[in-house]
VEXMIFI-272704 format. One record per residue (C-alpha): x, y, z; residue in one letter; residue number from 1. Coordinates in pm, whole numbers, plus 50000, padded with zeros to 5 digits. Layout:
[atom [X, Y, Z], a, NUM]
...
***
This chain:
[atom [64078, 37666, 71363], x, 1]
[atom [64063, 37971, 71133], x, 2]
[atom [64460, 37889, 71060], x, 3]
[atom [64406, 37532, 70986], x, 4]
[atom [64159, 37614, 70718], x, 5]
[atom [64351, 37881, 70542], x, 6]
[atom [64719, 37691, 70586], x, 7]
[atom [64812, 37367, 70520], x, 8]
[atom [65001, 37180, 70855], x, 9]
[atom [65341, 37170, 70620], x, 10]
[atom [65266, 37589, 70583], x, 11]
[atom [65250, 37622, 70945], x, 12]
[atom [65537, 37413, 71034], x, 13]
[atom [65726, 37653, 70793], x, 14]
[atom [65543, 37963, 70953], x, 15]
[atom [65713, 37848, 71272], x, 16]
[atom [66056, 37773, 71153], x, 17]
[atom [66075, 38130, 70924], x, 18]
[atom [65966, 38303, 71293], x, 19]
[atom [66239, 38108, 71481], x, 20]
[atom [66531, 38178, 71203], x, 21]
[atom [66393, 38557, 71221], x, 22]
[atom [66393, 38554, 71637], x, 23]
[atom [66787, 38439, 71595], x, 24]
[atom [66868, 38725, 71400], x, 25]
[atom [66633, 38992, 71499], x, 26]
[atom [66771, 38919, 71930], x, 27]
[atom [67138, 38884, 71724], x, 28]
[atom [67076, 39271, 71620], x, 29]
[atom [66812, 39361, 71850], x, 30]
[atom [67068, 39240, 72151], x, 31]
[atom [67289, 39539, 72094], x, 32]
[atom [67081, 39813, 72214], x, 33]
[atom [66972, 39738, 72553], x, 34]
[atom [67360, 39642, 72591], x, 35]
[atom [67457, 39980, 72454], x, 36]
[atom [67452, 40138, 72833], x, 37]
[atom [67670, 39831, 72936], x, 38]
[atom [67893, 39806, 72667], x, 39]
[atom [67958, 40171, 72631], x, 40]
[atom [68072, 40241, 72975], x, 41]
[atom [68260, 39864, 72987], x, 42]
[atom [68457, 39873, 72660], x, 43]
[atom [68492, 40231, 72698], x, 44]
[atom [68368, 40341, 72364], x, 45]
[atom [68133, 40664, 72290], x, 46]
[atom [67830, 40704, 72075], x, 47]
[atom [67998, 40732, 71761], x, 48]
[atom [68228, 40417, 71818], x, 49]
[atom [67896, 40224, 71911], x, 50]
[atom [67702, 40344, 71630], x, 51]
[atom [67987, 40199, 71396], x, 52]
[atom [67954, 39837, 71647], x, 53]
[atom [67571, 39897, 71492], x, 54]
[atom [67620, 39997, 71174], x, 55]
[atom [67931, 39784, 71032], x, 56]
[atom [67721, 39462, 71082], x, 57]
[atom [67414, 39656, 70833], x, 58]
[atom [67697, 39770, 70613], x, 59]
[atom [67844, 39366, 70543], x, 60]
[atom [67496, 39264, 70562], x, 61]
[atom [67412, 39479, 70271], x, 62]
[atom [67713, 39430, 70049], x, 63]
[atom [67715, 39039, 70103], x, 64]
[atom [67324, 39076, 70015], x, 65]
[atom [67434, 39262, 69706], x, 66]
[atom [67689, 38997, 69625], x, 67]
[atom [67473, 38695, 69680], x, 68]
[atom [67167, 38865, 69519], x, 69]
[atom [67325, 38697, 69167], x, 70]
[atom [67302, 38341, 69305], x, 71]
[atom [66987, 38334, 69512], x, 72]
[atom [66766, 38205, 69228], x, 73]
[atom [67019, 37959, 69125], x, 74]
[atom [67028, 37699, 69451], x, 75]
[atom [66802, 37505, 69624], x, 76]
[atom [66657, 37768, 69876], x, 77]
[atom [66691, 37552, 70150], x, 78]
[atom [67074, 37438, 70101], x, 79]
[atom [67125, 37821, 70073], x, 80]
[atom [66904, 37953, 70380], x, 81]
[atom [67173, 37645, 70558], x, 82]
[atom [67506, 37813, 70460], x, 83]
[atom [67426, 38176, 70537], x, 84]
[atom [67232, 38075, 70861], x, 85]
[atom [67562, 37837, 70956], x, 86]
[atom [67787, 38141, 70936], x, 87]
[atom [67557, 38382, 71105], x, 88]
[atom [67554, 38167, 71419], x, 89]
[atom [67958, 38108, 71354], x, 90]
[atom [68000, 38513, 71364], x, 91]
[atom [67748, 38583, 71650], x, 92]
[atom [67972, 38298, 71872], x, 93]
[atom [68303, 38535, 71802], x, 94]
[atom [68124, 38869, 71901], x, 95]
[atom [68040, 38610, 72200], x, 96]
[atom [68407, 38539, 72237], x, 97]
[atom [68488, 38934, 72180], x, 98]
[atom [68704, 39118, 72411], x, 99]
[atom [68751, 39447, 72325], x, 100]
[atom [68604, 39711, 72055], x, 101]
[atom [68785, 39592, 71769], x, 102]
[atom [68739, 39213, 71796], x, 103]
[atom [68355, 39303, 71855], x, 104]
[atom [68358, 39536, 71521], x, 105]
[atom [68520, 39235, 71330], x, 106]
[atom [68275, 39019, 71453], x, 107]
[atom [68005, 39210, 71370], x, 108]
[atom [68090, 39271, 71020], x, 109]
[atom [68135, 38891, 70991], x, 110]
[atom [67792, 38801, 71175], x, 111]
[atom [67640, 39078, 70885], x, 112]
[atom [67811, 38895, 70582], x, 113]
[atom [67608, 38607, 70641], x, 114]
[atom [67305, 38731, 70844], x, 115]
[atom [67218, 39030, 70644], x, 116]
[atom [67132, 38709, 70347], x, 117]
[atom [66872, 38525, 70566], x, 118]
[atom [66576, 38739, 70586], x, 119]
[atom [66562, 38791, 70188], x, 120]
[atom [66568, 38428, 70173], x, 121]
[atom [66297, 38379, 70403], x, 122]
[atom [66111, 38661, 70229], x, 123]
[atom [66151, 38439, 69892], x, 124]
[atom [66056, 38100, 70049], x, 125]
[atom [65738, 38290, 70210], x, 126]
[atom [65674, 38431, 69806], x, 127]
[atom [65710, 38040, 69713], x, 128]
[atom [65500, 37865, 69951], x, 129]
[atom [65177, 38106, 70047], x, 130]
[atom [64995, 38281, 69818], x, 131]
[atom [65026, 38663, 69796], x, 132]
[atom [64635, 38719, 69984], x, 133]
[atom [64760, 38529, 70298], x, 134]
[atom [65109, 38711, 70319], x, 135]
[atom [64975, 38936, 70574], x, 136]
[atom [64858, 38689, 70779], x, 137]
[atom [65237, 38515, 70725], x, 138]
[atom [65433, 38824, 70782], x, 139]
[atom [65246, 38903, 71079], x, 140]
[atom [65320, 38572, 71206], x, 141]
[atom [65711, 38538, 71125], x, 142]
[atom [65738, 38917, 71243], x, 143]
[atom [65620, 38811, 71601], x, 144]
[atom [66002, 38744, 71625], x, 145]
[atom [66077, 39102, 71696], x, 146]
[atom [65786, 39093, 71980], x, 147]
[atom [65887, 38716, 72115], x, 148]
[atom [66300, 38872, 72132], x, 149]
[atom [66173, 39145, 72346], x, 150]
[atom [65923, 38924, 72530], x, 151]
[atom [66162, 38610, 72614], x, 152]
[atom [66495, 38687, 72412], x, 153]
[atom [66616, 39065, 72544], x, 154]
[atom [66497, 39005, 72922], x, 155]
[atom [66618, 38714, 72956], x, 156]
[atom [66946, 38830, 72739], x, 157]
[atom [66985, 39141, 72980], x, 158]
[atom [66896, 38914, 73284], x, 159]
[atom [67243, 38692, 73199], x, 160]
[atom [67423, 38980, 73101], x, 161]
[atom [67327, 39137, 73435], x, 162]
[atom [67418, 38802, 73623], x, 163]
[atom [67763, 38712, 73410], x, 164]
[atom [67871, 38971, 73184], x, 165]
[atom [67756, 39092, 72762], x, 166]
[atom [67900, 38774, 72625], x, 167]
[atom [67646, 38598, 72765], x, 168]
[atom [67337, 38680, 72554], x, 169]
[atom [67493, 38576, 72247], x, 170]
[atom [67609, 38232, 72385], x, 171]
[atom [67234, 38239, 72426], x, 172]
[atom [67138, 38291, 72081], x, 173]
[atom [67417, 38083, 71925], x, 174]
[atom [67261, 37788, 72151], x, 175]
[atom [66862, 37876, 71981], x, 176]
[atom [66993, 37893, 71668], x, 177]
[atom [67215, 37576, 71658], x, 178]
[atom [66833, 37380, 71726], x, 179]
[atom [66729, 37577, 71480], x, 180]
[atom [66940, 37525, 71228], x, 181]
[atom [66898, 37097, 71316], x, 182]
[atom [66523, 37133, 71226], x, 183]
[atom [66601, 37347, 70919], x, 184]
[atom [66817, 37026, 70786], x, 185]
[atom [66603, 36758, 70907], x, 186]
[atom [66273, 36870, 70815], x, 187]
[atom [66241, 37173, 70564], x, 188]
[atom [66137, 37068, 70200], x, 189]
[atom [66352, 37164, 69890], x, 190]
[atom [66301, 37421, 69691], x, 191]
[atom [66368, 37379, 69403], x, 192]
[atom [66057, 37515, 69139], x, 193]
[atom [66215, 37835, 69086], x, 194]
[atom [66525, 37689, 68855], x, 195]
[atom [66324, 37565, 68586], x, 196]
[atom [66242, 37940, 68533], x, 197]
[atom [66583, 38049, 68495], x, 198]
[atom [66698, 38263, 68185], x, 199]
[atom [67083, 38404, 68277], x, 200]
[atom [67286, 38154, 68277], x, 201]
[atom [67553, 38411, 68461], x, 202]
[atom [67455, 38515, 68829], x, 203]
[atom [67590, 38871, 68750], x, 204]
[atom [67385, 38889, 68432], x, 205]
[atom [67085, 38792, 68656], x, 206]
[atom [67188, 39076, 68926], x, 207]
[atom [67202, 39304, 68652], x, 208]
[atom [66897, 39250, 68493], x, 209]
[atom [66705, 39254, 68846], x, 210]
[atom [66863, 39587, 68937], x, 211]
[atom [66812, 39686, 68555], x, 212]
[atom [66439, 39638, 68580], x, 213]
[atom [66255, 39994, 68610], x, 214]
[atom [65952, 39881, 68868], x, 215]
[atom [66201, 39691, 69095], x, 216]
[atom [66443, 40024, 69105], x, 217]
[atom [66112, 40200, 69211], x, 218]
[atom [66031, 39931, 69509], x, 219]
[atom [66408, 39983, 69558], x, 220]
[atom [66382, 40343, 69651], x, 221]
[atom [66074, 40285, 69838], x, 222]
[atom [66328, 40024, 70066], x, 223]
[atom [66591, 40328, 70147], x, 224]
[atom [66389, 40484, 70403], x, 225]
[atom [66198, 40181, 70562], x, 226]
[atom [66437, 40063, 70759], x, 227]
[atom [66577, 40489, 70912], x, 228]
[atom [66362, 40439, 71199], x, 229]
[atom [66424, 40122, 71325], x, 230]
[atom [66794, 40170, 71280], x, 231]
[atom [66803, 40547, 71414], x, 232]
[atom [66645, 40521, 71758], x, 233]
[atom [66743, 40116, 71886], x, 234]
[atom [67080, 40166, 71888], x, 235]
[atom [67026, 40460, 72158], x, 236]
[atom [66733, 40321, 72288], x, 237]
[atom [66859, 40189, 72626], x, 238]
[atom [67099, 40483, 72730], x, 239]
[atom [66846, 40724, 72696], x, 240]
[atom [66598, 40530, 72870], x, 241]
[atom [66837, 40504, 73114], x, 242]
[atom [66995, 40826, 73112], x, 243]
[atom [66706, 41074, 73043], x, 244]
[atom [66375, 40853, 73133], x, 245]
[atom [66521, 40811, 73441], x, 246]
[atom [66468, 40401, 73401], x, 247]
[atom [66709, 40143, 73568], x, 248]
[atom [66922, 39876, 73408], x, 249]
[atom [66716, 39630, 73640], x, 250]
[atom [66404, 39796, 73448], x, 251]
[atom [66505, 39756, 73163], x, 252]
[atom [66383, 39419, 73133], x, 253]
[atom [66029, 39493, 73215], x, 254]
[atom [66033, 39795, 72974], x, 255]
[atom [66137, 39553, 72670], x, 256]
[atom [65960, 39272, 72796], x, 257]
[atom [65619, 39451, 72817], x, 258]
[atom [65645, 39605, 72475], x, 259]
[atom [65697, 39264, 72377], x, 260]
[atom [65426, 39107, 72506], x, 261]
[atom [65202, 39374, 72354], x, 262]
[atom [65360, 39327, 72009], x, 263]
[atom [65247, 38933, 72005], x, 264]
[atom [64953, 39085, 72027], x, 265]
[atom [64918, 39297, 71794], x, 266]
[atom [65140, 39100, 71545], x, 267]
[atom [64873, 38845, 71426], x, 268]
[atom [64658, 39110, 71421], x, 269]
[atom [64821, 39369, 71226], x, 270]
[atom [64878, 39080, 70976], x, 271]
[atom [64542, 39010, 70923], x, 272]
[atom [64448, 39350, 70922], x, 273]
[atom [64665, 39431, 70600], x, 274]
[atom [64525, 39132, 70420], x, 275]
[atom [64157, 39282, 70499], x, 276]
[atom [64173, 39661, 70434], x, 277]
[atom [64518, 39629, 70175], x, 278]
[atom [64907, 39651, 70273], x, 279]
[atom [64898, 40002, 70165], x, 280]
[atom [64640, 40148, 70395], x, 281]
[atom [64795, 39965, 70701], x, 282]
[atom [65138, 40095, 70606], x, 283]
[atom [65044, 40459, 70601], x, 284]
[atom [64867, 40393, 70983], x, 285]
[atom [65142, 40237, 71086], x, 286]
[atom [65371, 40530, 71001], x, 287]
[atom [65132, 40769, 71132], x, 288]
[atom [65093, 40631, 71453], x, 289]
[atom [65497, 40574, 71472], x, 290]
[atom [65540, 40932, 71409], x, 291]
[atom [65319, 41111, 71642], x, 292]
[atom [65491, 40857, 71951], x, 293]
[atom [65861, 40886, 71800], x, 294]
[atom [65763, 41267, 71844], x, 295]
[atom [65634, 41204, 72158], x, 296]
[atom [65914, 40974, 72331], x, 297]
[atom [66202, 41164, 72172], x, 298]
[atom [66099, 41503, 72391], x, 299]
[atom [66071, 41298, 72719], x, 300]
[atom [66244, 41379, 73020], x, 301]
[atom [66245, 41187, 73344], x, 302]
[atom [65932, 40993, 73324], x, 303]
[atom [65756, 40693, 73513], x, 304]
[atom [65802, 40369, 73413], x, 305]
[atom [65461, 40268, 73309], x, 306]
[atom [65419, 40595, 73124], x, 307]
[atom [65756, 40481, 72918], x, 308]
[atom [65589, 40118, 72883], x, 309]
[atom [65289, 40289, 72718], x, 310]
[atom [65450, 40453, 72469], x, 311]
[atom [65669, 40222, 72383], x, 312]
[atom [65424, 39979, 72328], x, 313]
[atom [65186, 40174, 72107], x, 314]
[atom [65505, 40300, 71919], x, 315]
[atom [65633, 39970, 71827], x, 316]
[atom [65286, 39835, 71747], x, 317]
[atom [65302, 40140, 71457], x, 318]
[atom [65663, 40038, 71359], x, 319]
[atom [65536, 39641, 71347], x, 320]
[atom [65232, 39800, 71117], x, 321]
[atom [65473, 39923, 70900], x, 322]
[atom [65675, 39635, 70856], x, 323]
[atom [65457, 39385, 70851], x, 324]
[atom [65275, 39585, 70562], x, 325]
[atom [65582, 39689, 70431], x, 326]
[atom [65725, 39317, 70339], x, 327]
[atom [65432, 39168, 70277], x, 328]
[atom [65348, 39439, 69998], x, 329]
[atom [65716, 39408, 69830], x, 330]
[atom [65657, 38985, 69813], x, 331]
[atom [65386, 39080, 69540], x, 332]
[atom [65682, 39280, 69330], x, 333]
[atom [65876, 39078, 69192], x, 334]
[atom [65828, 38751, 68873], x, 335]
[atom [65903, 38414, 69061], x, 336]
[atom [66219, 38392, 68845], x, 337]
[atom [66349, 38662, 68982], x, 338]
[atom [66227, 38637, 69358], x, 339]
[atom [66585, 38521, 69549], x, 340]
[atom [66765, 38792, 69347], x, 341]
[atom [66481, 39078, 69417], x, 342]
[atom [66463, 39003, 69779], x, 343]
[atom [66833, 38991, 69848], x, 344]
[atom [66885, 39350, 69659], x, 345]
[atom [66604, 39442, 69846], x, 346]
[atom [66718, 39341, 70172], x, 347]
[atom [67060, 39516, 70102], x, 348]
[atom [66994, 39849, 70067], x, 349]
[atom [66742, 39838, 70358], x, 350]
[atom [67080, 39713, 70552], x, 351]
[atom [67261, 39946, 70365], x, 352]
[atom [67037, 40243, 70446], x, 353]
[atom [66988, 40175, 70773], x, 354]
[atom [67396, 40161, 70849], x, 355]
[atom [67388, 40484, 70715], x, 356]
[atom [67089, 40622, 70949], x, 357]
[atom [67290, 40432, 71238], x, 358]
[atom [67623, 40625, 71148], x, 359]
[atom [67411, 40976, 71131], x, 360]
[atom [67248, 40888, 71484], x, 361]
[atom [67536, 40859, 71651], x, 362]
[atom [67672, 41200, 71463], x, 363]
[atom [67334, 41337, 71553], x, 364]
[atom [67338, 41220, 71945], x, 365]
[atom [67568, 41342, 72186], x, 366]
[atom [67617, 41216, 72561], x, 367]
[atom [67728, 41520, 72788], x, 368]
[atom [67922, 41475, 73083], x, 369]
[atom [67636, 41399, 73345], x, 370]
[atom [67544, 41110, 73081], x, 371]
[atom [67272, 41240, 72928], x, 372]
[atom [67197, 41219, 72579], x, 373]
[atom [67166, 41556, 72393], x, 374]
[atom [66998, 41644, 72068], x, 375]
[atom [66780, 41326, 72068], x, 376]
[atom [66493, 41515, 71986], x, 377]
[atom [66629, 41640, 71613], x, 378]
[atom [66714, 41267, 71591], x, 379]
[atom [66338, 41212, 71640], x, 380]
[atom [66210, 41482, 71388], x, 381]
[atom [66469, 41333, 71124], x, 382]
[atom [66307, 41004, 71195], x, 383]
[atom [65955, 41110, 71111], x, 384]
[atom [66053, 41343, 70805], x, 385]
[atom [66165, 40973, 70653], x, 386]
[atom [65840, 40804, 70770], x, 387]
[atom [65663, 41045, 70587], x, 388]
[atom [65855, 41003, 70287], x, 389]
[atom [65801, 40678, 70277], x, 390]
[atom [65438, 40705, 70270], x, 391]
[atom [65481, 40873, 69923], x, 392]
[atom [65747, 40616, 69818], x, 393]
[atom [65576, 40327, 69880], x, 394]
[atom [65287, 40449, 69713], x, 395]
[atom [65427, 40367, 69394], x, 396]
[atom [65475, 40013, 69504], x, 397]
[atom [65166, 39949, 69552], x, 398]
[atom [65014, 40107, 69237], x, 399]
[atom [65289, 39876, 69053], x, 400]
[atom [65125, 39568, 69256], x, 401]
[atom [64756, 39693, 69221], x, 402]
[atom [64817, 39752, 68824], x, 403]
[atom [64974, 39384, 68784], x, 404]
[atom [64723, 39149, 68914], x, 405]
[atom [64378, 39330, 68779], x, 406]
***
């Protein structure tokens, strides 16, 4: 009832269709790790060649984002979420068709070019529809994705790849998103307020004046280090479950599916939470929490499964804190005119960033010849050095936000 008041039915249907086009994308990337332990061993590829499978698709993502950012205040916002979210499901059916490293690498650069464009469009038509003291809520919402892909998408992904082979999980996703992508065209609203607004008549005059402006190049160095964890310890995640924890492939499932189930949980939550106490405060629990866990599950040795599932799931509820804070607090930054352009730049060099934390995990990480990973800890304790960064970086974003609006 308390949702009904505070949105309108039109908000929530968009609520739901944001979360679905974010569940697509997040399972697209998400996908990857848990098949690291397959893929690794099946395409006969180490570490370093996996971390580039991981990182080349946040490297495209980042310079398409870059070279969209121009034009993202200039269309209709839904025509544009269409075209990038058309391609994305065209490039995650050829890593479904891949068979070999470097058809996979190709198609994950080409899945990035268009994916790495959809969640800063989102983030803008979330900054045009709801007002910036129900963001929390919103972002806590569309962020369930990353809890519903473990709860439903990566079990079930691992259970086909388990039953067929690692193509499967993407036919999977390319299936979702193709009724996704239906509803998007049948049912979302234009958008269309924000061209009336428009000063540069060039897109690159736009970009230059977004990336010109001196508040957004401070929420832009806040973004370099938000994305380091995420990107530094999923890519691994599986094989050293599997290969230190002691945890089975037919585990695996369970492991990912009961974090999952915890993180719907605490997504709505979290959201809420943010809205009540400030994005700020919840952000620096968040990476507090994260840090003492990452600390904690990055010095484990063979350990029982539900001891694994426990921190897990308290880990990723502080990694959903911060990004549900996180993105909800950079919606407030940036002048409506400017919002498409913002969020894509925005979105790039988080993609950007975290290709580059990939690429220094796997230089970081090394798998000895029994199969275990080595070094994982100092992988850990470079993780939490940027959390805690971040807590001073973003605290100028939020002084920028605080100063605006009183």
């Amino acid at each position: 009832m308390e949702n009904q008041k505070i949105f309108t039915p039109y908000q929530i249907f968009m609520i739901a269709v944001l979360s679905f086009i974010q569940f697509t994308v997040v399972l697209d990337f998400m996908v990857l790790s848990p098949l690291g332990a397959i893929l690794m061993p099946t395409l006969q590829i180490n570490p370093h060649q996996f971390g580039m499978v991981v990182s080349a698709y946040a490297f495209s993502a980042g310079a398409s984002g870059l070279l969209a950012a121009g034009f993202a205040d200039k269309f209709d916002r839904k025509k544009f979420l269409l075209f990038f979210y058309i391609g994305f499901l065209v490039g995650t059916a050829l890593c479904a068709l891949a068979t070999n490293y470097t058809f996979l690498l190709a198609a994950r650069i080409f899945t990035g070019i268009f994916g790495g464009v959809i969640g800063s469009v989102s983030l803008a038509v979330i900054s045009d529809i709801f007002k910036p003291e129900v963001r929390g809520r919103v972002m806590g919402f569309v962020q369930m994705s990353f809890a519903a892909s473990q709860v439903l998408g990566l079990p079930i992904g691992l259970l086909l790849a388990n039953m067929y082979d690692w193509h499967a999980p993407f036919w999977m996703i390319v299936g979702v998103g193709l009724v996704v992508g239906v509803v998007i065209f049948t049912k979302m609203q234009p958008l269309t307020s924000h061209l009336a607004l428009q000063k540069d008549g060039n897109p690159f005059i736009h970009l230059f004046h977004t990336v010109s402006k001196p508040h957004y190049l401070r929420a832009f160095m806040g973004t370099v280090l938000l994305a380091t964890g995420g990107f530094m310890l999923m890519p691994f995640g599986s094989a050293f479950s599997t290969n230190n924890l002691g945890i089975s492939l037919q585990q695996l499932p369970l492991l990912y599916g009961a974090t999952g189930i915890a993180s719907l949980v605490f997504g709505p939550f979290i959201g809420k939470l943010s809205d009540k106490i400030g994005k700020y405060k919840m952000f620096v629990i968040g990476s507090v929490v994260s840090s003492v866990l990452v600390g904690i599950f990055c010095n484990l040795g063979t350990t029982p499964l539900l001891v694994v599932m426990a921190i897990n799931i308290f880990m990723f509820a502080g990694i959903s804190s911060r990004m549900i804070s996180s993105s909800a607090l950079m919606t407030s930054v940036p002048v409506p005119s400017d919002r498409g352009a913002f969020m894509s730049v925005n979105s790039s060099i988080q993609q950007i960033s975290g290709g580059i934390a990939s690429l220094v995990a796997g230089l970081i990480v090394v798998k000895a010849p029994s199969g275990k990973l080595e070094r994982y800890d100092i992988l850990g304790y470079t993780v939490i050095g940027s959390m805690l960064v971040a807590i001073y970086l973003l605290k100028w974003v939020d002084t920028y936000v605080k100063n605006r609006t009183t």
